[in-house]
ZADONU-978043 format. One record per residue (C-alpha): residue number from 1; residue in one letter; x, y, z. Coordinates in steps of 0.02 Angstrom, whole numbers, padded with zeros to 5 digits. Layout:
BEGIN
+-----+------+--------+--------+--------+
| pos | code |     c1 |     c2 |     c3 |
+-----+------+--------+--------+--------+
| NUM |    A |      X |      Y |      Z |
...
+-----+------+--------+--------+--------+
***
This chain:
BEGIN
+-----+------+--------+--------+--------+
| pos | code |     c1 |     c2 |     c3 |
+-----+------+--------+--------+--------+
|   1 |    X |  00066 | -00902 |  00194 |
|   2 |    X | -00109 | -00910 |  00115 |
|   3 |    X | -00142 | -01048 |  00256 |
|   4 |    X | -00118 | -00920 |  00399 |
|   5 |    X | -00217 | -00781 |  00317 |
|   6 |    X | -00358 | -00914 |  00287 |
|   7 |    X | -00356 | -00966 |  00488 |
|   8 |    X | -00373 | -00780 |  00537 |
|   9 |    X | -00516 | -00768 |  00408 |
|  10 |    X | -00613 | -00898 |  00521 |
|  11 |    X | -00561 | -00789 |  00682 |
|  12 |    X | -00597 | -00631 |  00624 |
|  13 |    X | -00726 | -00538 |  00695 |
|  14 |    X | -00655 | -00335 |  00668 |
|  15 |    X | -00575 | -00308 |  00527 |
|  16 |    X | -00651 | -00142 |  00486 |
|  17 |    X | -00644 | -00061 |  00644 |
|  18 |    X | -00516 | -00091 |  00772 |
|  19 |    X | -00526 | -00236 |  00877 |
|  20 |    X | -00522 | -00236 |  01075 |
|  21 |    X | -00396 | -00339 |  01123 |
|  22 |    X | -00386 | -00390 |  01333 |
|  23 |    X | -00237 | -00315 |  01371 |
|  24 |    X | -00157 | -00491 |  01438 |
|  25 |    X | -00175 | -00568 |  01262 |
|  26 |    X | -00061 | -00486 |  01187 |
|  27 |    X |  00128 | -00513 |  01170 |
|  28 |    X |  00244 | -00356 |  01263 |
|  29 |    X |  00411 | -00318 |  01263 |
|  30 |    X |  00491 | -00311 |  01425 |
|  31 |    X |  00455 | -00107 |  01448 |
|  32 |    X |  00275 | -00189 |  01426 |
|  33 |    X |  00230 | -00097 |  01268 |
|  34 |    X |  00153 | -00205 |  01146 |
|  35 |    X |  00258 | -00312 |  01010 |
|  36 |    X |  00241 | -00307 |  00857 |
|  37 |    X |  00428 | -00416 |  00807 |
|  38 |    X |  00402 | -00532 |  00681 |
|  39 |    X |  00358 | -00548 |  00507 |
|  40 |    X |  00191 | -00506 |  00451 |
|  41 |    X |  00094 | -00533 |  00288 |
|  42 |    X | -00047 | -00422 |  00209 |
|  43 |    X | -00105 | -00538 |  00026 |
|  44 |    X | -00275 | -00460 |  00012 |
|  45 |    X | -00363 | -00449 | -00161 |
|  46 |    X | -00472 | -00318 | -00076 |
|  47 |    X | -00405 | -00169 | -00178 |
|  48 |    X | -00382 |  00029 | -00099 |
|  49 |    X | -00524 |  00097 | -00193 |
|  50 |    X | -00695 |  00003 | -00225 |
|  51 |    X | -00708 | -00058 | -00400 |
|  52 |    X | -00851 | -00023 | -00511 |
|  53 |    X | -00909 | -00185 | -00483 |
|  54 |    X | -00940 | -00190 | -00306 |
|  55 |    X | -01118 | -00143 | -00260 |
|  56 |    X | -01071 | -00064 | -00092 |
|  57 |    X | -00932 | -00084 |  00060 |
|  58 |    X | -00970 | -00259 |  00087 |
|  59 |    X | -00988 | -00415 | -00024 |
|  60 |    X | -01078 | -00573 |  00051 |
|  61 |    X | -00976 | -00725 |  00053 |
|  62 |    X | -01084 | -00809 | -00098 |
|  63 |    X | -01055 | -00667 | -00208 |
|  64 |    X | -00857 | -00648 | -00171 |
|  65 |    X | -00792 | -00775 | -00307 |
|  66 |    X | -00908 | -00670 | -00460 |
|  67 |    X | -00841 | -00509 | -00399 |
|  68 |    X | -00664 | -00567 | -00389 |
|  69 |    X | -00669 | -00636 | -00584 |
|  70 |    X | -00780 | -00446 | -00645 |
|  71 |    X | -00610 | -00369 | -00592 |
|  72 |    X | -00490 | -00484 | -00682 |
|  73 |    X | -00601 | -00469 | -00816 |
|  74 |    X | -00584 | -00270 | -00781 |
|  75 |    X | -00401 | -00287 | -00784 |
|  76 |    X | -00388 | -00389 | -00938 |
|  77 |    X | -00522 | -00270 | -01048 |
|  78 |    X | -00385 | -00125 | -00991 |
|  79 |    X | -00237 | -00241 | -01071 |
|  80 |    X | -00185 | -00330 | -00931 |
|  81 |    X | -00110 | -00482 | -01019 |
|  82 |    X | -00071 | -00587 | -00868 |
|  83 |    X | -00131 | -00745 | -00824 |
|  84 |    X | -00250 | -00758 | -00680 |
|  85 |    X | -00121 | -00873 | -00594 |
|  86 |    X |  00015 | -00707 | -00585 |
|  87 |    X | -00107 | -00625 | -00477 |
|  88 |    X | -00032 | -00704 | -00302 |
|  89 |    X | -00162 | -00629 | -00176 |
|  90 |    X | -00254 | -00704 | -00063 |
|  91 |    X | -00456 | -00677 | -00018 |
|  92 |    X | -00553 | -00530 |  00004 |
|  93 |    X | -00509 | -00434 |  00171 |
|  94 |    X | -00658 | -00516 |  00280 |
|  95 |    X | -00790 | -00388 |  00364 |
|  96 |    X | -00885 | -00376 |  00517 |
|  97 |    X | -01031 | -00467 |  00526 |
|  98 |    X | -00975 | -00584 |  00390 |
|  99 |    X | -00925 | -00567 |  00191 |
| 100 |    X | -00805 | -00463 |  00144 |
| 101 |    X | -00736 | -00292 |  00121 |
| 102 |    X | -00747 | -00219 | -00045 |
| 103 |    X | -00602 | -00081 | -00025 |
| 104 |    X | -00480 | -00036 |  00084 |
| 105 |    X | -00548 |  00140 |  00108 |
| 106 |    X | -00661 |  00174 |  00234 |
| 107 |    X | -00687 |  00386 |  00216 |
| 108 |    X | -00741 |  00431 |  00109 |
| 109 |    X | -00884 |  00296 |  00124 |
| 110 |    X | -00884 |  00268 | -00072 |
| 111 |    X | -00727 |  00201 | -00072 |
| 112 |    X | -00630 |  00321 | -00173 |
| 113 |    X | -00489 |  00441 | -00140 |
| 114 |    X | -00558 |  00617 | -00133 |
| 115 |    X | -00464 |  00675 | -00280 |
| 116 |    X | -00505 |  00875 | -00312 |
| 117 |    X | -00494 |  00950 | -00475 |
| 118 |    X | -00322 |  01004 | -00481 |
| 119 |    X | -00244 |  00815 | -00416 |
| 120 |    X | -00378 |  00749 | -00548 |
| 121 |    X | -00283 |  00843 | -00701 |
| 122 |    X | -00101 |  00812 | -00613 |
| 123 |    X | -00159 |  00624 | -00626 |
| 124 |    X | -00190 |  00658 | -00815 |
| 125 |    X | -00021 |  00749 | -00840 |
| 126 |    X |  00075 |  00589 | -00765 |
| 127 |    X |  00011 |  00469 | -00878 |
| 128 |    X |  00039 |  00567 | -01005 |
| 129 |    X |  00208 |  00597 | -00949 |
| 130 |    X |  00241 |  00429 | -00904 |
| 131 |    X |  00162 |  00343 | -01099 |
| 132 |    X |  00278 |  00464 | -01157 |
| 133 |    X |  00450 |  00397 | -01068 |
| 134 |    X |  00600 |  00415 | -01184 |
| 135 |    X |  00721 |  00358 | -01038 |
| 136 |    X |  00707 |  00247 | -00889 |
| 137 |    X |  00728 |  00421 | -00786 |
| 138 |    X |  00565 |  00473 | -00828 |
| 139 |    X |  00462 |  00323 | -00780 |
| 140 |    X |  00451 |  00289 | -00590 |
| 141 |    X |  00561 |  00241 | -00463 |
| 142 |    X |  00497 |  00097 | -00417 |
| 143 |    X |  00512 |  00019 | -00600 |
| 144 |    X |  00699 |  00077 | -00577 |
| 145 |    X |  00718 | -00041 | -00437 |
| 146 |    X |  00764 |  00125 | -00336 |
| 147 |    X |  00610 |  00123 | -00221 |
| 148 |    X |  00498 | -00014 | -00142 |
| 149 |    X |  00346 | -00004 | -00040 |
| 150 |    X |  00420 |  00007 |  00119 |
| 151 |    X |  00393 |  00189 |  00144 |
| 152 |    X |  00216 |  00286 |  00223 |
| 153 |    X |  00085 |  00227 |  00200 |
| 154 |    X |  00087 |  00030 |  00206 |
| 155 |    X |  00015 | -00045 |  00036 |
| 156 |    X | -00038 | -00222 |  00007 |
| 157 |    X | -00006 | -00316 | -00154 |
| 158 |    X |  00055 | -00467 | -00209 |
| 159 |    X |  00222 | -00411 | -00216 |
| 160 |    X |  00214 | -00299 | -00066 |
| 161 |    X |  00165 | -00448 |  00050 |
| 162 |    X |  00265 | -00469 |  00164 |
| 163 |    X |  00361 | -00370 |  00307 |
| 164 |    X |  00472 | -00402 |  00475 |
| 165 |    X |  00454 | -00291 |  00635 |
| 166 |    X |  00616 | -00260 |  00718 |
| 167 |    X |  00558 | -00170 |  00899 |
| 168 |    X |  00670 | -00062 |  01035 |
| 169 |    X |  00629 |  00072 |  01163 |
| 170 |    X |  00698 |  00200 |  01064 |
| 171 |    X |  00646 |  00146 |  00847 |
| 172 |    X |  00559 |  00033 |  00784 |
| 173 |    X |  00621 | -00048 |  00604 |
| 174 |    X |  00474 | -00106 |  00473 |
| 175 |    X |  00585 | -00204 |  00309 |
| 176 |    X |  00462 | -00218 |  00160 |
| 177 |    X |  00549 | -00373 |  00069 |
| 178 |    X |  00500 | -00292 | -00088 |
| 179 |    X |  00683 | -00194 | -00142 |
| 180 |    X |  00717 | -00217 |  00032 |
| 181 |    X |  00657 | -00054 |  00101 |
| 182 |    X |  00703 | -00027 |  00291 |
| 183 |    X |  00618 |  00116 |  00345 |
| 184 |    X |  00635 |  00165 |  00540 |
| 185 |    X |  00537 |  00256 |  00653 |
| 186 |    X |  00595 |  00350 |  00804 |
| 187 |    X |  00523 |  00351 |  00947 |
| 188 |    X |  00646 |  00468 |  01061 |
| 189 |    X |  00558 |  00619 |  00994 |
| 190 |    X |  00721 |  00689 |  00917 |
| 191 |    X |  00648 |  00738 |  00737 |
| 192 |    X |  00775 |  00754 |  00581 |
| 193 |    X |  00825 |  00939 |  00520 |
| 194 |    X |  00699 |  00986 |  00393 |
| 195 |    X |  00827 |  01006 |  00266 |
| 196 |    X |  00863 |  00810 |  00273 |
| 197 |    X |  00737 |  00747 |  00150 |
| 198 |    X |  00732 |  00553 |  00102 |
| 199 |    X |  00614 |  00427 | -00002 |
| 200 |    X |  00548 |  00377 |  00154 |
| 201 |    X |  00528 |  00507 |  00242 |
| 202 |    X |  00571 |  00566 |  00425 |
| 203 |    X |  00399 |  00439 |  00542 |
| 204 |    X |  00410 |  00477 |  00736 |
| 205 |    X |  00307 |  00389 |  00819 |
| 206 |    X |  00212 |  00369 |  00992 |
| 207 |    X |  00113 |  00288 |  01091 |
| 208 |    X | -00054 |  00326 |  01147 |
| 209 |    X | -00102 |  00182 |  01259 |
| 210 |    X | -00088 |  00004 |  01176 |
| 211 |    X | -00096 |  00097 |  01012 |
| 212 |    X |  00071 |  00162 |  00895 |
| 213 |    X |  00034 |  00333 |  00821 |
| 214 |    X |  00162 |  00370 |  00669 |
| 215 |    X |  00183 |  00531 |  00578 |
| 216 |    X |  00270 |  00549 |  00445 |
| 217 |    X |  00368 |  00724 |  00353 |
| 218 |    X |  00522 |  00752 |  00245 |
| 219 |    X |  00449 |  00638 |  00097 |
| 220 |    X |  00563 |  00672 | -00067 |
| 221 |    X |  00496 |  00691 | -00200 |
| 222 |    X |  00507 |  00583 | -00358 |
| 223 |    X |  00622 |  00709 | -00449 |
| 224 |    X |  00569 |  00667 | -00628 |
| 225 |    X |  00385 |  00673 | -00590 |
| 226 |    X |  00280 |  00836 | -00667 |
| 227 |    X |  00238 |  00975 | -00543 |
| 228 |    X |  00102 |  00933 | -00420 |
| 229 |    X |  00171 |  00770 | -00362 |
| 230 |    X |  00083 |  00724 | -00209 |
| 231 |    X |  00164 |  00724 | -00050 |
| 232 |    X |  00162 |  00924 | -00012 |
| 233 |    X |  00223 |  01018 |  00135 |
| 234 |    X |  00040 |  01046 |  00180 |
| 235 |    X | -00008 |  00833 |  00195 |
| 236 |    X | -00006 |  00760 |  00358 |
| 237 |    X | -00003 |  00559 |  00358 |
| 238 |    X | -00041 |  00500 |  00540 |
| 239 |    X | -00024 |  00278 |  00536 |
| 240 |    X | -00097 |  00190 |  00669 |
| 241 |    X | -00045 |  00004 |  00742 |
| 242 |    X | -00129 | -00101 |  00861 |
| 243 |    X | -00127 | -00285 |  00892 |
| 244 |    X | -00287 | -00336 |  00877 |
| 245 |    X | -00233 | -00535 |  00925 |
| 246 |    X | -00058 | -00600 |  00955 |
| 247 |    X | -00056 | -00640 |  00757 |
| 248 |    X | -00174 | -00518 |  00709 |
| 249 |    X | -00109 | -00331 |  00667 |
| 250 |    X | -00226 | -00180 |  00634 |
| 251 |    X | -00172 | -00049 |  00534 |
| 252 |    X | -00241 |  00099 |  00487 |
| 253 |    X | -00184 |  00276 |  00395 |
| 254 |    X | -00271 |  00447 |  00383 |
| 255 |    X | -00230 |  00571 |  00241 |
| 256 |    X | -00268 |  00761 |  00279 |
| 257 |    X | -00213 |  00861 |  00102 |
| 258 |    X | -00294 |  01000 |  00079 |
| 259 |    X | -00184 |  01013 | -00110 |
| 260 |    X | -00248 |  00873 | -00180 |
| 261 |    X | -00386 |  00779 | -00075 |
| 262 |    X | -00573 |  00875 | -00029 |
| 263 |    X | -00577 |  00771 |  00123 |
| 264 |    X | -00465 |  00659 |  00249 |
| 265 |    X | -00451 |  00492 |  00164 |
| 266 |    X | -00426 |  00362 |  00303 |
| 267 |    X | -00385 |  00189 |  00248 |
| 268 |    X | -00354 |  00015 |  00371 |
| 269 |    X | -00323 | -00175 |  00338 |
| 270 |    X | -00238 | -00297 |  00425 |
| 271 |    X | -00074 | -00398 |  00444 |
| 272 |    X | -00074 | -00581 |  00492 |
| 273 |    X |  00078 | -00660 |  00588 |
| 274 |    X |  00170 | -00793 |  00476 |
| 275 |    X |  00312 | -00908 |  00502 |
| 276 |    X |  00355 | -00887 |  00293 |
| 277 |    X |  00522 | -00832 |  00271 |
| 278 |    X |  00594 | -00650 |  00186 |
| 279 |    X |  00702 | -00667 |  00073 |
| 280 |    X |  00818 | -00537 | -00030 |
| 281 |    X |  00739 | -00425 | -00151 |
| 282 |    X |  00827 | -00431 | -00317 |
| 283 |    X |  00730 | -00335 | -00424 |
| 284 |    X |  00762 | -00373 | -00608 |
| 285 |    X |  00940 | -00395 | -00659 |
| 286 |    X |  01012 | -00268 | -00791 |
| 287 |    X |  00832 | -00199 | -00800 |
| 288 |    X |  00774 | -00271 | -00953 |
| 289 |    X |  00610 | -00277 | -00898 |
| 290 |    X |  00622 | -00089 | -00896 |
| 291 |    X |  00715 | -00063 | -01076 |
| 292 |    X |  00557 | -00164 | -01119 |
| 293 |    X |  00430 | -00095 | -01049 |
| 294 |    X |  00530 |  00075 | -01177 |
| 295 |    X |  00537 | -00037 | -01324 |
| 296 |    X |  00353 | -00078 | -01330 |
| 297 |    X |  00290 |  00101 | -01292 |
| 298 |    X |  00402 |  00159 | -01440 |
| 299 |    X |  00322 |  00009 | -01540 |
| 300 |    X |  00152 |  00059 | -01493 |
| 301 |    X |  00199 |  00264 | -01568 |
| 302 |    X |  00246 |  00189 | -01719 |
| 303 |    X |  00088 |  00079 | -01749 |
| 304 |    X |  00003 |  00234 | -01702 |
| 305 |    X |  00104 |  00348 | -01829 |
| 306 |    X |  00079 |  00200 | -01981 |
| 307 |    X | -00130 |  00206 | -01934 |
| 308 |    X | -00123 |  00412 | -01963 |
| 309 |    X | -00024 |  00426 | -02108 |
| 310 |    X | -00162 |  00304 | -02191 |
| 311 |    X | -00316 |  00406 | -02147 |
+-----+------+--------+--------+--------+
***
């Protein structure tokens, strides 16, 4: 819970760059690889990319609380209707040195993806696509309740906050509680046929050292997305875990995609070991937040087609 996150806040000294943990301080399975079982929670308000309202990578502690309320503000100006209470995070990711991370990415060092041109207008084309929904198949898949966030990369939100480590010799099993994603990892080196494409993808990982190296192929994509969905055959998504502390778990992800990125985008945070409990992930029943979400975009059309035929 918030209460664990805000101990490791006091104990943190690395949350930017890897910590070196003495090898004896951390927990091991009994092949004396590092483990990682347990459930683990990531409720940072530190968004992916840097807002406009950050000054730089790192916010000092007496500034954290104005920055926090600019980007509710931010978020409400964009018509963002929720109350300040439905936003269930916790504090800013803590930095070296003291105060506190400002993003999640740390390459490029302004702390946005490295979006070229051509992922730029794809972006455009989505939203357009998306407004324009005339059927739940066209929005996403995670609004269906078909997909969670429990494939590659990791993401943090409130939502998204917790997930339990399941660990053997041969896989390793990460559940995202959010629609109860399982995604599993194998570590035999026995990779899946490339024709054998799933939402989550195909991760083998390995271990270099103390240190679990996942890659990731075989990502489907969303099949009523435009063209240009990211995800190509040319990305490569390498993860990284360590164990920083016996509660403390460093993550970090590198993006090489030479489609839709002008340079790797490498992006780490940290999970904190909690003793909260997961509990099923039922989505919303009958989906009537999604014949909703329809209803007011076709509202919105017709406001918008009553405005024209006055001018």
């Amino acid at each position: 819970m918030l209460r664990t996150i805000l101990t490791a806040i006091a104990a943190c000294a690395a949350c930017q760059t890897p910590a070196v943990a003495q090898a004896n301080d951390i927990p091991r399975t009994v092949e004396g690889r590092p483990d990682f079982q347990g459930v683990w929670e990531s409720r940072w308000r530190t968004t992916l990319e840097r807002p406009v309202d950050a000054d730089g990578p790192i916010v000092a502690a007496d500034k954290a609380d104005a920055l926090v309320a600019a980007m509710y503000e931010r978020l409400r100006a964009q018509g963002n209707q929720s109350p300040a209470e439905d936003f269930d995070f916790g504090p800013l990711m803590p930095a070296p040195g003291g105060g506190f991370r400002t993003s999640q990415i740390v390459e490029p060092a302004d702390g946005k993806r490295p979006l070229n041109q051509a992922a730029q207008d794809w972006a455009k084309v989505l939203k357009d696509h998306t407004d324009r929904a005339e059927g739940p198949e066209a929005r996403g898949l995670t609004e269906r309740c078909l997909r969670g966030a429990g494939g590659a990369p990791l993401l943090t939100g409130a939502d998204q906050a917790y997930r339990k480590i399941i660990q053997t010799p041969d896989h390793i099993a990460i559940w995202t509680e959010q629609l109860g994603d399982t995604r599993i990892i194998e570590m035999t080196g026995h990779p899946r046929p490339d024709a054998v494409v799933s939402w989550l993808g195909d991760s083998a990982g390995r271990w270099e050292s103390d240190v679990l190296v996942v890659e990731t192929r075989l990502v489907r994509a969303e099949p009523t997305r435009p063209a240009g969905l990211p995800g190509q055959p040319e990305r490569k998504l390498t993860e990284r875990f360590q164990l920083n502390a016996p509660d403390e778990l460093g993550y970090s992800y590198t993006i090489d995609d030479p489609v839709m990125f002008t340079a790797p985008l490498v992006v780490n945070f940290i999970l904190v070991r909690t003793d909260s409990r997961m509990f099923e992930s039922g989505c919303h029943e009958g989906n009537y937040g999604l014949a909703n979400i329809l209803l007011g975009a076709r509202t919105t059309e017709a406001r918008m087609s009553k405005t024209k035929a006055k001018e």
